[in-house]
C-alpha positions in Angstrom: -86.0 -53.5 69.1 -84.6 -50.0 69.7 -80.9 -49.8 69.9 -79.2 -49.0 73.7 -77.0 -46.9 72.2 -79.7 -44.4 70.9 -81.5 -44.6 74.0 -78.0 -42.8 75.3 -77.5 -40.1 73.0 -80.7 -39.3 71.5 -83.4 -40.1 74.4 -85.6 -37.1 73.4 -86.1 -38.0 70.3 -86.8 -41.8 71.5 -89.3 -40.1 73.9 -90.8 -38.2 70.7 -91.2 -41.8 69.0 -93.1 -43.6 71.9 -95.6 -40.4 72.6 -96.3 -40.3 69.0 -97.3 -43.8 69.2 -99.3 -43.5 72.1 -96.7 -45.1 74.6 -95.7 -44.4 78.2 -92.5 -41.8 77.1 -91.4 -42.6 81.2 -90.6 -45.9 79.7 -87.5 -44.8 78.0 -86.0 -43.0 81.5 -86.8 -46.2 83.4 -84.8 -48.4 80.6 -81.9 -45.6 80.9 -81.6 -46.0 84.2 -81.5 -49.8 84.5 -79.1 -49.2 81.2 -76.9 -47.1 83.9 -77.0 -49.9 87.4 -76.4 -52.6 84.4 -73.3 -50.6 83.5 -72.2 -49.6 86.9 -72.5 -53.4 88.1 -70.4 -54.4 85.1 -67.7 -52.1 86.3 -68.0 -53.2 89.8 -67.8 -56.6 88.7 -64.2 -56.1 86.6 -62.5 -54.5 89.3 -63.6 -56.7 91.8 -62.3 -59.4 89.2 -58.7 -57.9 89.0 -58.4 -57.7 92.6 -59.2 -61.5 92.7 -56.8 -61.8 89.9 -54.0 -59.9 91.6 -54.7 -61.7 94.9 -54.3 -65.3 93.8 -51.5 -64.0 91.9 -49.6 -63.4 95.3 -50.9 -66.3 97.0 -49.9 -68.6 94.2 
């Protein structure tokens, strides 16, 4: 399993490693990008969650 984090900072050289085995190299942009909406969600998520937090807080 190849490692998320090396998919961010070294994505050329992940794309080298799939085309040199013969693999779809478009693979590694499309994993990126659903690396990037995960990430953005997650962030979404967490500030939607402190606004909850801070809301029951001055109901309760």
């Amino acid at each position: 399993m190849i490692d998320i984090k090396l998919l961010r900072e070294s994505p050329d050289l992940v794309r080298a490693s799939q085309s040199a085995r013969g693999e779809d190299v478009t693979l590694v942009d499309r994993v990126i990008a659903a690396d990037e909406n995960r990430r953005s969600a997650i962030v979404e998520f967490e500030a939607l969650k402190a606004e909850q937090n801070a809301l029951s807080k001055s109901v309760g």
